[in-house]
C-alpha beads as a LAMMPS data file, in Angstrom:
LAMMPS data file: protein, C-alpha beads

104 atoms
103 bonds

1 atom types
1 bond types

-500.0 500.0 xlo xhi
-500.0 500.0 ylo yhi
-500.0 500.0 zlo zhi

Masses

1 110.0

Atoms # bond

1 1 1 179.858 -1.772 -92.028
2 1 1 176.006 -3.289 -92.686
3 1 1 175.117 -6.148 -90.986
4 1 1 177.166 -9.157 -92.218
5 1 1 177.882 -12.709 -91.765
6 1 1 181.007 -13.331 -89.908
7 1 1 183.344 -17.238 -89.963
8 1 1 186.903 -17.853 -89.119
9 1 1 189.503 -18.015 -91.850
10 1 1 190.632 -21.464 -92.582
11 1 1 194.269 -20.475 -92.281
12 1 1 193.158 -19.009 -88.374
13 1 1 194.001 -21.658 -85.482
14 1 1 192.320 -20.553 -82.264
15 1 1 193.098 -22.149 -78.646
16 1 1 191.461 -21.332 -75.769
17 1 1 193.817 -21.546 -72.456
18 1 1 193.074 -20.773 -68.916
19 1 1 190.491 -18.753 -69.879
20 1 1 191.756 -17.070 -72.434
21 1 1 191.308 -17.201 -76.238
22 1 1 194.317 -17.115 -78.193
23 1 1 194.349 -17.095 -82.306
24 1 1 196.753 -17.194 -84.969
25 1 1 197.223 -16.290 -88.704
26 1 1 199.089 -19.499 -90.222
27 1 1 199.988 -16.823 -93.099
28 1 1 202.226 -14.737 -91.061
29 1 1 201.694 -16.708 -87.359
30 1 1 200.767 -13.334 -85.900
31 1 1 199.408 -14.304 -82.160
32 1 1 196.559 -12.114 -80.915
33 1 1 194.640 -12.484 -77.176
34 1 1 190.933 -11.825 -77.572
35 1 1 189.258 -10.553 -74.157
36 1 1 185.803 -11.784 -73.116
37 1 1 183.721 -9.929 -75.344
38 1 1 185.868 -10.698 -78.514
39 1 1 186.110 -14.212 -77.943
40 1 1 182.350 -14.516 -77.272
41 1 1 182.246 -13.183 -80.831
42 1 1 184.694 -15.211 -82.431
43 1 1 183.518 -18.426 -81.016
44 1 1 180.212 -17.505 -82.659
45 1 1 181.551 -16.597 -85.789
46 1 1 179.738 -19.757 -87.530
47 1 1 179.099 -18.109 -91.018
48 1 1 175.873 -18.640 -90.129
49 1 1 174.659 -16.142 -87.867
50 1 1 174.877 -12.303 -88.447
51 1 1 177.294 -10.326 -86.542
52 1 1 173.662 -8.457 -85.421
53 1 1 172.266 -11.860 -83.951
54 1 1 175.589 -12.358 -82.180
55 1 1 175.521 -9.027 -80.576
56 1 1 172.001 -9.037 -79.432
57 1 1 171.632 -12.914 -78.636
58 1 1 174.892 -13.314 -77.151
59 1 1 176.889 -10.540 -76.481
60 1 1 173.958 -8.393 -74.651
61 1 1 172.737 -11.124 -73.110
62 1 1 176.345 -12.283 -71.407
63 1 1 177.258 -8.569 -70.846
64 1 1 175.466 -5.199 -69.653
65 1 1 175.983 -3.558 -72.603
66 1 1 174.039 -1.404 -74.949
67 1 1 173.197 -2.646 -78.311
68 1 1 174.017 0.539 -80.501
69 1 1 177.598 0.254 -78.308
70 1 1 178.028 -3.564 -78.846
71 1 1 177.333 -3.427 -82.730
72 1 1 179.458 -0.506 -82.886
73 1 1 182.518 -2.497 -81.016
74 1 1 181.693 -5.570 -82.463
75 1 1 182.263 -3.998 -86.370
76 1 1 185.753 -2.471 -85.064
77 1 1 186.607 -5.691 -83.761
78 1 1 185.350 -7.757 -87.128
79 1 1 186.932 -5.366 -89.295
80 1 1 190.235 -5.397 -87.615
81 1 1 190.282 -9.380 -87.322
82 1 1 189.207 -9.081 -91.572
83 1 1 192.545 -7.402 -91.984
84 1 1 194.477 -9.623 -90.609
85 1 1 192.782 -12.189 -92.643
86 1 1 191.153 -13.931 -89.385
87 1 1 187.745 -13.842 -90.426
88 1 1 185.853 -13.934 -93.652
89 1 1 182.810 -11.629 -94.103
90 1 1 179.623 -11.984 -96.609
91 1 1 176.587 -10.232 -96.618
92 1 1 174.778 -13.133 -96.612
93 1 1 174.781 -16.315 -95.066
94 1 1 178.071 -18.230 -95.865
95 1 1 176.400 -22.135 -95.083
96 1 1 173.081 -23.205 -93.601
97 1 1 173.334 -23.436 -89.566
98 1 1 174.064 -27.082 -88.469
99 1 1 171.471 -28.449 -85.357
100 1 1 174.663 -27.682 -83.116
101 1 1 174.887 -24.023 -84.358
102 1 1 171.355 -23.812 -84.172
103 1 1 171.169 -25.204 -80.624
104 1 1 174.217 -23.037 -79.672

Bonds

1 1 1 2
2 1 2 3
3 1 3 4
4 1 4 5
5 1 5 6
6 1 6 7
7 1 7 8
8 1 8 9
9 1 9 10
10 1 10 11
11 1 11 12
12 1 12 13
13 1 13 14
14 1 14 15
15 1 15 16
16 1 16 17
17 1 17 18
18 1 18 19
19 1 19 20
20 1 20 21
21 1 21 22
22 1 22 23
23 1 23 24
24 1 24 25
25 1 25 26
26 1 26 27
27 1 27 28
28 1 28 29
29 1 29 30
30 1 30 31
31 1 31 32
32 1 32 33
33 1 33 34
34 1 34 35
35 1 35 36
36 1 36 37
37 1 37 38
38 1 38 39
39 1 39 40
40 1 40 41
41 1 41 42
42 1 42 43
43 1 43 44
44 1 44 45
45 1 45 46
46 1 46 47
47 1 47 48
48 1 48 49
49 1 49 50
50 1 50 51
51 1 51 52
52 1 52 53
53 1 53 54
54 1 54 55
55 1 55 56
56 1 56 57
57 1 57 58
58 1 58 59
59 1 59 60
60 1 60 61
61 1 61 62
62 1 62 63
63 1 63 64
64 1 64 65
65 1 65 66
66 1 66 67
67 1 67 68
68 1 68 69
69 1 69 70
70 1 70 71
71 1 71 72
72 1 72 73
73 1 73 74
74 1 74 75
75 1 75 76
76 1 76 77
77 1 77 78
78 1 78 79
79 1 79 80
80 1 80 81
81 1 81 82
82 1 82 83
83 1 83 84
84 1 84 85
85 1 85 86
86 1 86 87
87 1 87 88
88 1 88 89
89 1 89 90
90 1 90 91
91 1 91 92
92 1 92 93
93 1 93 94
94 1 94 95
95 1 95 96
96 1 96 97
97 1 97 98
98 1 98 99
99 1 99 100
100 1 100 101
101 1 101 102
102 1 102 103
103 1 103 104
């Protein structure tokens, strides 16, 4: 997977509790638990931002991680949330970054 541009599904609910992000498909209501890393990633998943941006900006800056190993992860992760229809990916930007996304 190239570089792409990464936002939540519309039928995805997400809900973060004690810590701990929890989403669901409203196609099938499959539940998946996202650890730390993951839910850094779909939390920034603004259609906005590249899935590169979000690994360098945000995930290597939260986490001691190498880049190459982030991106790598990070693409995994993205694909397998794509097949569960999760997330939508574009190759290019999906809307124009709002002053919150921006400032985020």
């Amino acid at each position: 997977m190239k570089d792409c541009y990464i936002a939540k599904h519309p039928m995805a609910a997400s809900r973060e509790l004690d810590g701990e992000m929890i989403i669901m498909s409203a196609v099938n209501s499959t539940l998946f638990t996202l650890n730390d890393v993951a839910s850094l990633i779909w939390k920034s998943a603004d259609g906005a931002t590249s899935l590169k941006e979000i690994v360098e900006s945000r995930v290597c800056a939260e986490f001691d991680v190498d880049p190459s190993l982030a991106f790598s992860d990070a693409e995994t992760l993205v694909s397998d949330l794509v097949k569960h229809g999760l997330l939508v990916v574009a190759e290019h930007p999906l809307h124009e970054p709002s002053p919150a996304e921006r400032n985020s």
